[in-house]
N, C-alpha and C positions, 0 to 999 in steps of 0.2 A: 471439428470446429474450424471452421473456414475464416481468417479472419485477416485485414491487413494491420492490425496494430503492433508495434513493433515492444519487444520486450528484450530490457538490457540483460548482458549476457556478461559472467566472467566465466575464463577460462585457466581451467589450472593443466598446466602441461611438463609430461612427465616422459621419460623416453622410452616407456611401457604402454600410457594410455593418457590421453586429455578427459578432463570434465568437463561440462558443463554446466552451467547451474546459473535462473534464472536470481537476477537479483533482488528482484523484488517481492518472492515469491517463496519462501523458505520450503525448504524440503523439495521441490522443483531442480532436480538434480539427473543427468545423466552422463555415463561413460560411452566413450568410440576409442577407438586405436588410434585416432587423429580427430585434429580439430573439425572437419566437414562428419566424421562418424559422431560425435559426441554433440554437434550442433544438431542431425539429422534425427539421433538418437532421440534428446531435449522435445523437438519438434513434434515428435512422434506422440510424446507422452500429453500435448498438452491437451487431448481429446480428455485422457486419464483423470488430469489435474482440476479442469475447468470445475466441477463439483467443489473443491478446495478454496478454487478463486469465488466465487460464485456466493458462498457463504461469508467467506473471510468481509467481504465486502456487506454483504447484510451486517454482519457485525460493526464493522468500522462505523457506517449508517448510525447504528443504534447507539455508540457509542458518540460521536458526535451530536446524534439530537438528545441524549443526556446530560452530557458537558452544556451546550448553549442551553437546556430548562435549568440547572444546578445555578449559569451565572447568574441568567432571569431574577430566579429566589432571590440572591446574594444580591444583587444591585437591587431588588427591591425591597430588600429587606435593609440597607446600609443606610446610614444619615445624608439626609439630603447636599452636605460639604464633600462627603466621598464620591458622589453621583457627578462632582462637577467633571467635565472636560478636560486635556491635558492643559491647556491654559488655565482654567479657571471657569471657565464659561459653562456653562449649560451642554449638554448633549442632549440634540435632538434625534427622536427618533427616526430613521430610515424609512 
């Protein structure tokens, strides 16, 4: 997976072995004896992971065009005083 996007990283360092583990990405986790093994490590696997990321992100998808049909309903379905604007006004549609 050739890619230049960059992915935040913490690192847990121990005087045995550092982690690394992406943050945004749970279970995206690897060990080195130092910080360049454990990033190198990280690196390594994201060939592994990409399948994880890949889906997590269909999901997120689906879950977001659920959430905005669910509001749809709800504002269509609410009395036209609740529809109004943060002022009071009217929202128009986009």
């Amino acid at each position: 997976m050739a890619s230049s996007r960059r992915i935040a990283v913490c690192l847990e360092v121990s005087l045995r072995e550092t982690i690394a583990s992406a943050l945004n990405w749970p279970g995206w986790c690897r060990a080195g004896r130092d910080d360049g093994g454990a990033l190198k490590a990280l690196a390594s696997y994201a060939v592994r992971y990409a399948p994880v990321a890949r889906q997590a992100a269909r999901r997120m998808a689906r879950l977001v065009i659920g959430a905005w049909a669910t509001f749809d309903e709800i504002a269509a379905a609410s009395p036209a005083e609740l529809r109004k604007g943060p002022r009071g006004g009217e929202l128009t549609p986009a």
